[in-house]
LUMTORTOR-128006 format. One line per 4 residues: for each residue x, y, z of C-alpha. Coordinates in steps of 0.5 Angstrom, whole numbers. Each point is the difference from the previous one (the first is absolute). Layout:
BEGIN
X,Y,Z | ...
***
This chain:
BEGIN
119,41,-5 | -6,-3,5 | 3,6,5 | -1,6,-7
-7,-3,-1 | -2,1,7 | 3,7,0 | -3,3,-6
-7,-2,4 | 2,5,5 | 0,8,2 | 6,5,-1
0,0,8 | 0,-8,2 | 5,0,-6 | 4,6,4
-2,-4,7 | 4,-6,-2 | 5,3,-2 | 2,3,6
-1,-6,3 | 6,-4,-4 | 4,7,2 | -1,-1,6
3,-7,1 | 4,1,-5 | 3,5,4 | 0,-5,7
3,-5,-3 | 6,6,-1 | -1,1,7 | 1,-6,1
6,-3,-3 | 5,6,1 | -2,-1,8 | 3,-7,-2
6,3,-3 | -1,-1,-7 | -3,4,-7 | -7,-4,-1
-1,-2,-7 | -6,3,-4 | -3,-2,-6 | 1,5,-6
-7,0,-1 | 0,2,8 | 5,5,0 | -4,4,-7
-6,1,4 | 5,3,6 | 2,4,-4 | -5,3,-3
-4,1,7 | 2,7,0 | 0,1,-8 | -7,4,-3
-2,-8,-4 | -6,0,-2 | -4,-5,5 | -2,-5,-7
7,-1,0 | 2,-1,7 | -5,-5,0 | 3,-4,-5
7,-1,4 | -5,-2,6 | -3,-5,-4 | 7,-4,-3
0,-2,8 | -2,-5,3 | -6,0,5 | 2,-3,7
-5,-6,1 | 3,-1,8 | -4,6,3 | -1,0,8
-6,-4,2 | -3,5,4 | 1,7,-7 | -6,3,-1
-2,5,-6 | -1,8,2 | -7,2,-2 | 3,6,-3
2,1,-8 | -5,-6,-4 | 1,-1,-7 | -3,5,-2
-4,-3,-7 | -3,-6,5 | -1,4,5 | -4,5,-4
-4,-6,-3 | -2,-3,8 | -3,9,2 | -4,-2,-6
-3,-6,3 | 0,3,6 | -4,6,-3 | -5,-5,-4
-2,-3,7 | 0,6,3 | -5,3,-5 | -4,-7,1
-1,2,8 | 6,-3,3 | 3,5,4 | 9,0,-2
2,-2,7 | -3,-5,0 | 3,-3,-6 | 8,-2,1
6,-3,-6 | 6,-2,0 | 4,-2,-6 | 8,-2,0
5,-4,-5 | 7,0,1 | 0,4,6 | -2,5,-3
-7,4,2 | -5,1,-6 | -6,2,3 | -3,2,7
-6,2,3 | -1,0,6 | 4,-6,1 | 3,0,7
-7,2,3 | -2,-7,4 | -7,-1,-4 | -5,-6,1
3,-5,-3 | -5,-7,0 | 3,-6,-2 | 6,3,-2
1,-1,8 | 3,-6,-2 | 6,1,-2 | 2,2,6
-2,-7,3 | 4,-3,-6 | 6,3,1 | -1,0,9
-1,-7,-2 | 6,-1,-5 | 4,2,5 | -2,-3,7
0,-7,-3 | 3,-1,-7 | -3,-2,-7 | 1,-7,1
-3,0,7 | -4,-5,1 | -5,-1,6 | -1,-6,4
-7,-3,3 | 2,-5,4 | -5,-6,1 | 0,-6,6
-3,-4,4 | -1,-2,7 | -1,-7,-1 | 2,-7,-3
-3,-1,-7 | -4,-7,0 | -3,-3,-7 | -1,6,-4
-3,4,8 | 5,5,3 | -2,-1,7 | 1,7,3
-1,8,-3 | 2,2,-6 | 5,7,2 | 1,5,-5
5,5,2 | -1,6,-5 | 5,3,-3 | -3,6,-3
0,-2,-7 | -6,4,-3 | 0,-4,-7 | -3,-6,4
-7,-2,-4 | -4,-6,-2 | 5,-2,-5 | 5,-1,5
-5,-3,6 | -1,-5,-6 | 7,-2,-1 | 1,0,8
-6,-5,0 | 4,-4,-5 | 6,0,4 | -2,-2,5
-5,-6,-3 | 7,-2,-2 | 3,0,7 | -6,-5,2
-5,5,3 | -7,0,-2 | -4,2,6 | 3,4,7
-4,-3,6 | 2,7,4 | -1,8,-2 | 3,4,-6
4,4,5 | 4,7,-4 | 5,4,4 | 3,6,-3
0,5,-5 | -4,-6,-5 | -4,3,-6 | -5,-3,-5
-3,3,-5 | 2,6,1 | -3,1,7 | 3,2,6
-4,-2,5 | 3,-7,2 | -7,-4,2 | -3,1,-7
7,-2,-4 | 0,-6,4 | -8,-1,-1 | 3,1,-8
6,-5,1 | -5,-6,3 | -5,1,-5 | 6,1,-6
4,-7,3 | -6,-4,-1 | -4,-1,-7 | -6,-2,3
-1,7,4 | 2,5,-7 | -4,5,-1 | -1,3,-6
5,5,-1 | 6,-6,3 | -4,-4,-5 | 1,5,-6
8,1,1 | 1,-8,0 | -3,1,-7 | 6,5,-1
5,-5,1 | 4,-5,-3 | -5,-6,-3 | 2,-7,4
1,5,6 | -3,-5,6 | -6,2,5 | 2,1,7
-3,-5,5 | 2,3,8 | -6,0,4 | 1,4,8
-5,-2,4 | 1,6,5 | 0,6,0 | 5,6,-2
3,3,5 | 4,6,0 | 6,0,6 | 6,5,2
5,-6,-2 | 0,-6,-2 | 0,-6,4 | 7,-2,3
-2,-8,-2 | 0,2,-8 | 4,-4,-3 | 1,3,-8
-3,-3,-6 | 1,5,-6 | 3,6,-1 | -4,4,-5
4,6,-4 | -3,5,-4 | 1,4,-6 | 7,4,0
-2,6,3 | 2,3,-7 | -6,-5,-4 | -4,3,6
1,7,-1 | -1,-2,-7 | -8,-2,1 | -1,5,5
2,6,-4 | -4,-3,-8 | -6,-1,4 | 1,6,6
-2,-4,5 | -1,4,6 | 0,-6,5 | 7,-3,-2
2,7,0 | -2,2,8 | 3,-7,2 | 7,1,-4
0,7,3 | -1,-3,7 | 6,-5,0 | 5,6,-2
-3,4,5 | -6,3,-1 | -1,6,-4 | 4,5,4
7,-4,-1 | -3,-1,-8 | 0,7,-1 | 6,0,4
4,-4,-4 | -4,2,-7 | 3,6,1 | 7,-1,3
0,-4,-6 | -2,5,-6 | 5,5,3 | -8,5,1
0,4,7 | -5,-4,4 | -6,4,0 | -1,-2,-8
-2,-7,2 | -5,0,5 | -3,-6,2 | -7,-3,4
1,-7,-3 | 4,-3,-5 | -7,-2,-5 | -2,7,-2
-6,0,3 | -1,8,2 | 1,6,-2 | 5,1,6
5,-4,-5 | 3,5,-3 | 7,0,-4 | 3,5,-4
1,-2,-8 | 7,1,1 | 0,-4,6 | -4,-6,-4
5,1,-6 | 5,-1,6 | -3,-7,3 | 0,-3,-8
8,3,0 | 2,-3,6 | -4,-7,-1 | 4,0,-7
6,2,4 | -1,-7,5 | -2,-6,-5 | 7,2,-4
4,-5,4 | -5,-5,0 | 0,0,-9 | -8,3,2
-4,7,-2 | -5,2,1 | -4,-4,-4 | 1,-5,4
-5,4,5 | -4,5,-3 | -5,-2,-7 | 3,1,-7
-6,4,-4 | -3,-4,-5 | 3,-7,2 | -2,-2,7
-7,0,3 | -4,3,5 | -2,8,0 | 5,2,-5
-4,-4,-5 | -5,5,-2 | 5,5,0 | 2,4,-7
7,2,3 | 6,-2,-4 | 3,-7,-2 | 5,-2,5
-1,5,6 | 1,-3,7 | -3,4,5 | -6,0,5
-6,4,-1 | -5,2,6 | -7,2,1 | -4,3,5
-8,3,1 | 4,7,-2 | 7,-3,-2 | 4,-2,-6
7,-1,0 | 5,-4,-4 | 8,-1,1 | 6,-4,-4
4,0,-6 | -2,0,-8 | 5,-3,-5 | 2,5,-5
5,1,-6 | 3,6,1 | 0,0,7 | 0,-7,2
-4,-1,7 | -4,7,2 | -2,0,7 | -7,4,1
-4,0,5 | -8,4,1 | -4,1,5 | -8,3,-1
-4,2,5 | -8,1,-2 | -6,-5,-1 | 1,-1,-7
4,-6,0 | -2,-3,-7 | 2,7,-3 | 7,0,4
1,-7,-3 | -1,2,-7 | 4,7,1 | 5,-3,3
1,-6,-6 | -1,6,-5 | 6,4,2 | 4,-6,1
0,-3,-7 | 0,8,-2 | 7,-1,4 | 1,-6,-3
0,3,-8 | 5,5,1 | 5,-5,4 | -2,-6,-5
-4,-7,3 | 5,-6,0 | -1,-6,-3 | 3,-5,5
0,1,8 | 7,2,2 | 4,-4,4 | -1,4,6
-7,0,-1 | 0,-8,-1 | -2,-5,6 | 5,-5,0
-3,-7,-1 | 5,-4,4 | -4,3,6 | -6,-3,0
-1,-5,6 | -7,-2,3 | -2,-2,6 | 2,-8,2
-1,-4,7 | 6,-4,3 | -1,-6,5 | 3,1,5
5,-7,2
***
C-alpha cells in the first residue's frame, strides 16, 4: 500500500522508468539462474509485468504491477540518481520558486535543488552543478569524521607530571599532551581541576607545559588553550565567562583550586620523565558531531576536518561516499566558510544518504549527528521549517543553503537539498521555509518522528576523566 501511495505522486515517465527498472533485474536474474543450470523462479506479479512489457498497456496500469513489488532497501552505497526525468508535479512547483526568485533579482543559476524519496528523482534544478554551500560543508566533515574514527570514537588528552606530589604540591611541571579533542572547554577544565584536587594537587611548582594537538575553547593556537586551561584549573584566576558556565553546572559542583607558579610552555614532545596521572575522554565523536552541527560552529568543524585529513581527503571521502563525481564536492575547509566550498544539491542529499547508511550498524541516524526541527536548540530554533526535519542549514554574506531529510505520510523520509546564491539571506530563509511546508501539505506532516529520523538515547555519553593507577 506504502509503495501505490508513492506511485500515484509520481509522472507517467518515472512510473515507466521504474519499470523498466524491475524488468531489467527481472531479466538478469534469468540470465542468471539458466547459466547456473536451472529455470529461475518469478513471482506471478513479476511474470504479469513481463509480459505485458511488449502488450499496448496503458502505463496507469503498468504502474500498478510495479507498485504490488517490493522496493530493494539493499541499494549499493555508491548508486546515485540521474538528473534527468524528475517528477514532473514537483518539479514543476521547484521552476515556480526558482521563477519567483528569479523575478526578485537572483539570477537561476545560482540557485540549486535536489528533491528525492525512495530513489526516486522528484525535483532537479541544477542539481549537480557544485554551488556555494556554507555551513552545508559540514556534512561532508561529518561523514569524513564518521568515517575515519567511529561514532564512539573518543579522544584522549593525556595529563602527567614530572615530579613527586608532596602535601597537596606537584614538585615538577604539569604536562598536557593534546589529543585533538575540539570540545575542551571550561567545563571541562572544572572537571580536570577537581580530578586533580582529588589525586591531592593544588599547586604545581614548575610550568603548565601543552604538547601536541591541545585545544581550549575552541582555540587552536596552543599558548592561548593553555593560558585558558591555568586560568579554568584554579577558581581564584576565573574570568567572567569561565565564571558564567560554572553557573551552568550541577549545583554542589566543587570549585577547582590548582595554582601553577610558572608559566605555560608549548613544546614539540613531552618530556620523557612525564609519568601519567589522568586521561581525559571527550565526547563520543557521534555527541561532538552532534553540537558542532545544532550550533554550526565553524572552529569545531576546521579541527574534525583536520584530524580526518584536511579538506581535500574530506571532500574525497564525502564524495566516495555519496556515490557523486568528485568535482560535485568541492573543498577549502571543512567549516563552510567561503564561497570556494561548493557542493552540488544532489551531492548534499548524497552525504546525508551515506551518513544514514553508516550509523545503521551502530542502531544510530542521523539525528544523532544532525539538529531535528523544532526539537533541539541552536540555529534552527528560529527557523519555521517543518516539525521533525533533520538537516543543516548554512549561510554566508551571499549564500543560503540547507540540506537533509523531512518526515512525511506519504512519502516517508524526503531528501532536499537547496542552494541560494544572492545577497538577500533573510528572503531565501523564508522562500525556502515557504516551499518546504508548501511541499509538506501535498505529502502530508507526520505527528511523531520516524524511526529512522529518531536519535537513539541509549547513545548518549559525556566526557569523564580517568586516573591513571
Amino acid at each position: 500500500m506504502a509503495v501505490k501511495v508513492f506511485l500515484s505522486v509520481l509522472s507517467k515517465s518515472q512510473q515507466t522508468m521504474l519499470k523498466i527498472r524491475y524488468l531489467t533485474a527481472v531479466l538478469a536474474f534469468g540470465i542468471l539462474a539458466l547459466a547456473a543450470g536451472c529455470s529461475p523462479s518469478i513471482s506471478s506479479n513479476a511474470t504479469s509485468i513481463s509480459a505485458q512489457s511488449g502488450a499496448a498497456q496503458p502505463r496507469e496500469n503498468q504502474a500498478e504491477n510495479i507498485a504490488s513489488q517490493p522496493i530493494s532497501k539493499t541499494e549499493p552505497v555508491n548508486q546515485v540518481l540521474s538528473p534527468e526525468n524528475p517528477d514532473s508535479v514537483t518539479n514543476k512547483k521547484i521552476q515556480e520558486y526558482v521563477n519567483k526568485l528569479a523575478a526578485q533579482g537572483f539570477p537561476k543559476e545560482k540557485q540549486g535543488v535536489w528533491i528525492e524519496a525512495n530513489k526516486v528523482l522528484l525535483a532537479n534544478h541544477q542539481g549537480t552543478v557544485p554551488l556555494p554551500a556554507a555551513s552545508v560543508t559540514k556534512a561532508a566533515t561529518t561523514l569524513a569524521a564518521l568515517q575515519t574514527f567511529g561514532p564512539e570514537h573518543q579522544f584522549v588528552t593525556l595529563i602527567g607530571a614530572t615530579g613527586p606530589i608532596e602535601n597537596g604540591v606537584l614538585k615538577g611541571d604539569l604536562v598536557i599532551q593534546g589529543g585533538e579533542d575540539p570540545f575542551f572547554v571550561w567545563e571541562e577544565a572544572v572537571a580536570l581541576g577537581n580530578t586533580l584536587n582529588q589525586l591531592g594537587i593544588k599547586r604545581v611548582t614548575g610550568n603548565l607545559v601543552i604538547a601536541g594537538n591541545f585545544y581550549m575553547n575552541f582555540e587552536p593556537n596552543p599558548q592561548t588553550s593553555g593560558n585558558f586551561l591555568k586560568e579554568g584549573l584554579n577558581s581564584k584566576e576565573w574570568p567572567a565567562e569561565a565564571e558564567d558556565q560554572y553557573l551552568t553546572l550541577p549545583q554542589g559542583t566543587p570549585r577547582p583550586e590548582v595554582a601553577i607558579d610558572g608559566s605555560v610552555q608549548v613544546v614539540s614532545s613531552p618530556p620523557e620523565s612525564v609519568k601519567p596521572l589522568v586521561r581525559h575522554l571527550s565526547f563520543p565523536v557521534a555527541e561532538l558531531l552532534k553540537k558542532m552541527n545544532m550550533y554550526s560552529n565553524n572552529l569545531m568543524a576546521e579541527m574534525l576536518a583536520d584530524s580526518a585529513g584536511g579538506a581535500k581527503v574530506v571532500a574525497q571521502k564525502a564524495a566516495e561516499a555519496a556515490g557523486v563525481p568528485a568535482q560535485e564536492i568541492q573543498l577549502i575547509n571543512g567549516s563552510g566558510l567561503g564561497e570556494e566550498n561548493r557542493i552540488s544539491p544532489r551531492a548534499a542529499v548524497g552525504m546525508f544518504q551515506a551518513i544514514e547508511r553508516y550509523l545503521q550498524p551502530y542502531q544510530m541516524t542521523i539525528a544523532d549527528v544532525f539538529a531535528i526541527a523544532g526539537k533541539d536548540l541552536g540555529v534552527l530554533e528560529v527557523r519555521k521549517i517543518p516539525a521533525y526535519t533533520v538537516l543543516k542549514t548554512g549561510t554566508l554574506d551571499r549564500v543560503s543553503s540547507l540540506a537533509g531529510a523531512m518526515p512525511t505520510q506519504k512519502l516517508g523520509s524526503v531528501w532536499v537539498a537547496i542552494m541560494n546564491g544572492g545577497e538577500n539571506q533573510d528572503e531565501f530563509r523564508n522562500q525556502q521555509e515557504v516551499l518546504l511546508n508548501r511541499l509538506l501539505i501535498d505529502w502530508g506532516a507526520v505527528q511523531s518522528p520516524p524511526a529512522e529520523l529518531t536519535p537513539n538515547p541509549n547513545k548518549t555519553k559525556t566526557s569523564s576523566n580517568e586516573v591513571v593507577k
